[in-house]
C-alpha positions as CSV (number, residue, x, y, z in Angstrom):
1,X,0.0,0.0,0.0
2,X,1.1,3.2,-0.9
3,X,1.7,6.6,0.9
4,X,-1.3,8.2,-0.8
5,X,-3.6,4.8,-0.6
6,X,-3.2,5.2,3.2
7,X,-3.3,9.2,3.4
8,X,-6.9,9.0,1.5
9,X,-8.1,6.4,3.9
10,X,-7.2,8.6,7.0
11,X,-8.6,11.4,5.1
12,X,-12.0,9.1,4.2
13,X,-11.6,8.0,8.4
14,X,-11.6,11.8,9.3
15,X,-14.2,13.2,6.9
16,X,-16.6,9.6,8.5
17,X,-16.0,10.9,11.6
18,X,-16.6,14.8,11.3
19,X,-20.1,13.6,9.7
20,X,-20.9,11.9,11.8
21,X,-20.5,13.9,14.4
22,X,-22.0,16.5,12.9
23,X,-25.0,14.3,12.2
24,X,-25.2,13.6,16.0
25,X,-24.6,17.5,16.7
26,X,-27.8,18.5,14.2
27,X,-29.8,15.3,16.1
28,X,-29.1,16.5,19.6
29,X,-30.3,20.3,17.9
30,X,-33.4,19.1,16.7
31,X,-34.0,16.8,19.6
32,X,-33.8,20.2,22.2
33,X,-35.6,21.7,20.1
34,X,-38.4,19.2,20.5
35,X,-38.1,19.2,24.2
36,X,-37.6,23.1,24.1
37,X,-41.2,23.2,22.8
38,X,-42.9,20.6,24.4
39,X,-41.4,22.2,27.9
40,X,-43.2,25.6,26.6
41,X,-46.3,23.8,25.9
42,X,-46.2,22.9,29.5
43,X,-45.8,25.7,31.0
44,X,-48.8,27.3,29.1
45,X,-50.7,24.3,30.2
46,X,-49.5,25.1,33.2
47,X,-49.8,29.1,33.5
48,X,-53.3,28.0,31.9
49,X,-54.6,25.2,35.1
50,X,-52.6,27.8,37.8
51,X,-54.9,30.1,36.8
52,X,-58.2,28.1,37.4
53,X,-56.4,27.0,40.6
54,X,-56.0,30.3,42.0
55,X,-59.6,31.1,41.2
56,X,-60.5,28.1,43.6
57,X,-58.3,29.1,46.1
58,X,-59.7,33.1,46.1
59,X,-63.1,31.5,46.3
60,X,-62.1,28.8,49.4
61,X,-61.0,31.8,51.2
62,X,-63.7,33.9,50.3
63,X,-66.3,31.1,51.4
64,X,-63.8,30.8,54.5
65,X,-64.2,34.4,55.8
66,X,-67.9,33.6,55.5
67,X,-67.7,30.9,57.2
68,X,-65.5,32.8,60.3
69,X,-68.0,35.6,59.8
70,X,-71.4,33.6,60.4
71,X,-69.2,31.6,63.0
72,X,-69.0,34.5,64.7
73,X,-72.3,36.0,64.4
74,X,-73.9,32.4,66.1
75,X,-71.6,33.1,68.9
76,X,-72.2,36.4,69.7
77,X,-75.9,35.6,69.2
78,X,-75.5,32.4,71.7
79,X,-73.9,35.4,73.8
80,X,-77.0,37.4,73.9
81,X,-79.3,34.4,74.5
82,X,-77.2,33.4,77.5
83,X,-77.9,37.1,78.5
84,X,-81.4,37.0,77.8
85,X,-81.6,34.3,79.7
86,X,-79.7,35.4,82.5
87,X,-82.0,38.6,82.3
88,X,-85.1,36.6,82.3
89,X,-83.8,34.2,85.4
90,X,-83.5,37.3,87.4
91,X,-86.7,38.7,87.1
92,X,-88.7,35.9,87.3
93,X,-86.7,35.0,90.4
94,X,-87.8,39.0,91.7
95,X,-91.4,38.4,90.4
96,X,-91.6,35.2,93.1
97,X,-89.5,36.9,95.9
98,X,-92.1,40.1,95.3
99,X,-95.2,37.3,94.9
100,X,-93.8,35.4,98.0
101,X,-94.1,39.2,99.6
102,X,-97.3,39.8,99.2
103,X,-98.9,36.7,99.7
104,X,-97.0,37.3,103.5
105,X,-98.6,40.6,103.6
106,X,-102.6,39.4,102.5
107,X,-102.0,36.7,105.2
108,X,-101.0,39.6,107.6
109,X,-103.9,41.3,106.4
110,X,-106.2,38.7,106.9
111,X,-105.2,38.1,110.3
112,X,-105.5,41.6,111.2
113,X,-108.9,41.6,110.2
114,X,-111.8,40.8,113.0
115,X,-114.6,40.3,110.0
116,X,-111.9,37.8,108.3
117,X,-111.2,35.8,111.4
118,X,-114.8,35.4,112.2
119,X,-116.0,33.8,108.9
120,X,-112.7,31.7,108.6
121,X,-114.1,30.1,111.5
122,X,-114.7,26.6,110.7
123,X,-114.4,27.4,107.1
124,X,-111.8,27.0,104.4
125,X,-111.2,28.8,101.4
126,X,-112.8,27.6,98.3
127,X,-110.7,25.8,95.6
128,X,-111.3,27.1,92.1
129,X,-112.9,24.1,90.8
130,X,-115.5,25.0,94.2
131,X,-116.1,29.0,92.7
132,X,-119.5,28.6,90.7
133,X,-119.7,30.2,87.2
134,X,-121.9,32.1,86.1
135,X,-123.7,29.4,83.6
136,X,-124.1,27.6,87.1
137,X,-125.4,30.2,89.3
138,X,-128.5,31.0,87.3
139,X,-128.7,27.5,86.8
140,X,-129.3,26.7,90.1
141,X,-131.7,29.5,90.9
142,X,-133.9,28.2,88.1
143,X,-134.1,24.5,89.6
């Protein structure tokens, strides 16, 4: 083999591999530039679903606040009940003190009273169910 035989082969060895890595250099290009797009179409996606997601999220917090704010309101009306109630315990316990009061004094009263001691005398108070009516008082004058 000759000089030039073998100078043309390392030249044809050479030029193989310079193509081919410029083949593999254009691949990898194209190949990013796949993946470059792709990526981008991701992110829209992405940007696009965020979006949506942070529209949720405003309106969980939105219904949230309500939620705190009715919260809230139900205990500061349990609060005023609890007053009310409180309120309400304390006069009806005054309205049986005061009743209590004056059922002392008409029994004071009564025992006072000559005319009322005299006709208590062997004679107890009628029970409601005892007080005639009216229907039954003009029915018993008519028998």
């Amino acid at each position: 083999m000759s000089n030039n035989t073998v100078i043309w082969i390392v030249v044809a060895v050479v030029v193989a591999i310079i193509v081919i890595a410029v083949l593999a250099l254009l691949a990898r290009n194209v190949r990013n530039r796949r993946r470059h797009v792709e990526a981008e179409r991701i992110r829209e996606e992405v940007g696009h679903h965020t979006q949506h997601v942070e529209k949720r999220e405003a309106f969980a917090d939105e219904t949230e606040a309500k939620a705190r704010a009715a919260q809230a309101e139900a205990e500061a009306k349990a609060a005023e009940a609890a007053r009310l109630q409180d309120k309400a315990a304390t006069h009806r316990e005054a309205a049986t003190t005061r009743r209590d009061e004056l059922e002392a004094q008409r029994e004071r009263a009564d025992s006072l009273d000559p005319k009322r001691r005299d006709s208590d005398q062997g004679k107890q108070e009628p029970m409601p169910q005892d007080i005639p009516t009216q229907n039954t008082a003009r029915d018993q004058h008519r028998s």
